[in-house]
Structure formats: structure tokens, C-alpha cells
C-alpha positions in Angstrom: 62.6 -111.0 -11.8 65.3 -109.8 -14.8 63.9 -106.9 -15.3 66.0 -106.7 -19.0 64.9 -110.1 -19.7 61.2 -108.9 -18.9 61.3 -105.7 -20.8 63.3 -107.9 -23.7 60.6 -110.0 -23.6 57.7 -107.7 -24.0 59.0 -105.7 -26.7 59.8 -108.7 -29.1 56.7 -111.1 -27.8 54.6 -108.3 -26.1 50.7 -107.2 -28.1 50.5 -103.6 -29.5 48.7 -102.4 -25.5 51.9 -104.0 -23.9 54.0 -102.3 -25.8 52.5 -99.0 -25.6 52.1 -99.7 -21.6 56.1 -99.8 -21.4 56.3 -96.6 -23.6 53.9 -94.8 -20.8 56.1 -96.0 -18.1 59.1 -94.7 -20.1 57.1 -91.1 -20.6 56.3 -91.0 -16.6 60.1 -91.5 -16.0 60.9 -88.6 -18.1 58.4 -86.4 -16.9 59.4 -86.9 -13.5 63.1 -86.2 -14.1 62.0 -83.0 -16.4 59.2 -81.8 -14.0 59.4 -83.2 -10.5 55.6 -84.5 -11.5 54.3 -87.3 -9.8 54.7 -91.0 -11.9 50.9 -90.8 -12.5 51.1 -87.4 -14.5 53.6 -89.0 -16.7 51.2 -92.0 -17.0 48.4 -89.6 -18.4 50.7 -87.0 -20.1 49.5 -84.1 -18.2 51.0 -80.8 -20.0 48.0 -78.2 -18.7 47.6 -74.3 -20.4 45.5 -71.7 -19.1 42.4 -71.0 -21.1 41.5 -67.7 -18.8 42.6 -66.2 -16.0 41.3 -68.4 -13.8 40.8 -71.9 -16.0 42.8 -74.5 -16.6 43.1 -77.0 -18.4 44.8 -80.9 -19.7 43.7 -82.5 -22.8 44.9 -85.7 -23.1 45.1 -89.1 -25.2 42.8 -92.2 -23.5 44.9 -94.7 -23.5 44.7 -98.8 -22.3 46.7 -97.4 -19.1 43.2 -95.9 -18.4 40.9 -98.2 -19.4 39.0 -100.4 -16.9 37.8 -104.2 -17.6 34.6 -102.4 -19.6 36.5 -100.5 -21.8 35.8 -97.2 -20.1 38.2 -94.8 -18.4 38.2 -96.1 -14.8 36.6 -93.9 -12.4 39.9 -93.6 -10.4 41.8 -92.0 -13.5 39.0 -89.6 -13.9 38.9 -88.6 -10.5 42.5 -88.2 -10.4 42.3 -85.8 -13.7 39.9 -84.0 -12.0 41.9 -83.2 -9.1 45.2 -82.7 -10.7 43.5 -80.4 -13.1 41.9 -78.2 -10.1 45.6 -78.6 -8.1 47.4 -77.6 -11.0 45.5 -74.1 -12.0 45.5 -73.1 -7.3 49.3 -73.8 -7.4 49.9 -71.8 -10.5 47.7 -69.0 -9.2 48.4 -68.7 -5.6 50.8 -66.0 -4.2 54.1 -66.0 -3.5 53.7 -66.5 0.1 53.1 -69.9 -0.1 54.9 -73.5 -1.2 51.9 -75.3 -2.4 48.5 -76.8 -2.4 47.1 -80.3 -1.7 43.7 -81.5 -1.4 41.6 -81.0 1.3 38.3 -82.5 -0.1 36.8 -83.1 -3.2 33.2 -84.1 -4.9 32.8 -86.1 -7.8 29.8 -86.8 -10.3 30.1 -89.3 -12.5 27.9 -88.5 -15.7 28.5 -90.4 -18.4 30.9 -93.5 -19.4 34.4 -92.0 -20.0 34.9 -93.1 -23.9 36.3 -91.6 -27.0 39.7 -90.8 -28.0 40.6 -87.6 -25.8 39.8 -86.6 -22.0 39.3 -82.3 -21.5 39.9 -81.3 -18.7 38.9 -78.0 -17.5 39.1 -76.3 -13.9 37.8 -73.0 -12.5 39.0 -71.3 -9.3 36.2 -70.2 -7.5 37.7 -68.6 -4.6 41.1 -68.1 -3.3 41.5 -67.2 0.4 44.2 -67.3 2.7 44.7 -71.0 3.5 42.0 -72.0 1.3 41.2 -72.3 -2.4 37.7 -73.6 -3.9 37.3 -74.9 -8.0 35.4 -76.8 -10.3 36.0 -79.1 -12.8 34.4 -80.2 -15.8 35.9 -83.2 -17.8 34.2 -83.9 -21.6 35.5 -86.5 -24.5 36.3 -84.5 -27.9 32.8 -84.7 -28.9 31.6 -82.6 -26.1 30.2 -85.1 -24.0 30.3 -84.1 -20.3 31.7 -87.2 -18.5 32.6 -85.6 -15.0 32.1 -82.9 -12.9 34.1 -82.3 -9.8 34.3 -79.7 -6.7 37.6 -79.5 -4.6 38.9 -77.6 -1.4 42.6 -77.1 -1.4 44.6 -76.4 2.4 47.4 -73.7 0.7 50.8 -74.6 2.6 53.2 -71.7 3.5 56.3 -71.2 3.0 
């Protein structure tokens, strides 16, 4: 495969989604070489703030990257909000002491069909101990609807 020929090819013959596919991919990139964030945050322009002390949270466009065959946000996008939101506000809070936090586990509850035009994600830390750290997450559409809910355990790696 040409990859100029391909990308040439999409952006004179590509649809409207194609093109705006390519433009994510171009975002990820950036975000990667800004930020050290992984491709996937790029894909879903993560850019979080904290809302309280201990909350966190991403709002972000839905776009066709997201979308399943239904239409809907697929479940794996969702769940992969959920946990970046809940990693994102443990690494920013944890002390000093340590490098960083992954996931250990995590529960999700699918509610409702992911649909609208924006995705908020919010996370709460629930407890932070000494190689563990607990949250929730809530993620809602901009109309309020309540689309997930999520619970994660995060292993906090030393330095």
C-alpha cells in the first residue's frame, strides 16, 4: 500500500466521515507528540479539568470514530472513557512518591444507548491508599442522560 496515494485518494474521493476519520488520526498524532498520550486519547480528544478536588472530568465531541454499526457509541469507547477518566484524575492526585497508576479492575453498567452530540465524563476518587486508589465514574450525553456508570481499582506504581 502507497500510503500518499491512499491518503490522496481519500481526501479528493473520500465521504465527509472519511474525511473527518483521517483528521482524527492526524489529532492522535499530535496529541501523542504534545502529550505522550496514548493514540486512543488523540482519537477521542481527551483534554480533562478538575471540577473539585477530587472530580475529574472529559467532555468530548461523538464522533463516527465512535460510533458502532447501530449508530451508538460502542461500548468499548465508553468503557475506555470511563477508565481514562478515573486514571486520569488518580495520576493527577497521587503523591509524589509514585510514577503512575494503571488499572487493576474495573465495573461497568451500561444504562442507556450512548447518543447525542457530546460524551461527559465525570470521575470521583473514593479512596487513595498506599498502592491502591478506588473511583467512580459517571458518563451522561449533553442533555443529562446517564449513559454509564463505572467503578475502578488502580495498582499505584512507585517510583
Amino acid at each position: 500500500m502507497d500510503l500518499r496515494k491512499e491518503l490522496d485518494s481519500i481526501l479528493r474521493d473520500g465521504n465527509d466521515e472519511e474525511r473527518e476519520i483521517l483528521s482524527l488520526a492526524v489529532q492522535a498524532i499530535q496529541q501523542r507528540r504534545d502529550r505522550n498520550s496514548a493514540y486512543l486519547s488523540g482519537f477521542m480528544g481527551l483534554k480533562g479539568e478538575f471540577i473539585g478536588e477530587d472530580e475529574y472530568q472529559f467532555s468530548i465531541p461523538i464522533t463516527p470514530f465512535m460510533l458502532n454499526k447501530a449508530g451508538i457509541v460502542h461500548g468499548g469507547i465508553t468503557a475506555a472513557l470511563a477508565d481514562s477518566t478515573m486514571g486520569s484524575l488518580i495520576n493527577r492526585r497521587m503523591p509524589d512518591q509514585y510514577r503512575g497508576a494503571v488499572t487493576a479492575e474495573m465495573k461497568i453498567n451500561y444504562l442507556s444507548p450512548g447518543t447525542g452530540d457530546r460524551l461527559i465524563s465525570r470521575a470521583k476518587l473514593l479512596k487513595m491508599g498506599s498502592h491502591l486508589a478506588t473511583a467512580t465514574c459517571e458518563i451522561r450525553n449533553e442533555k443529562n442522560q446517564l449513559i454509564t456508570h463505572a467503578s475502578g481499582t488502580f495498582f499505584m506504581i512507585r517510583k
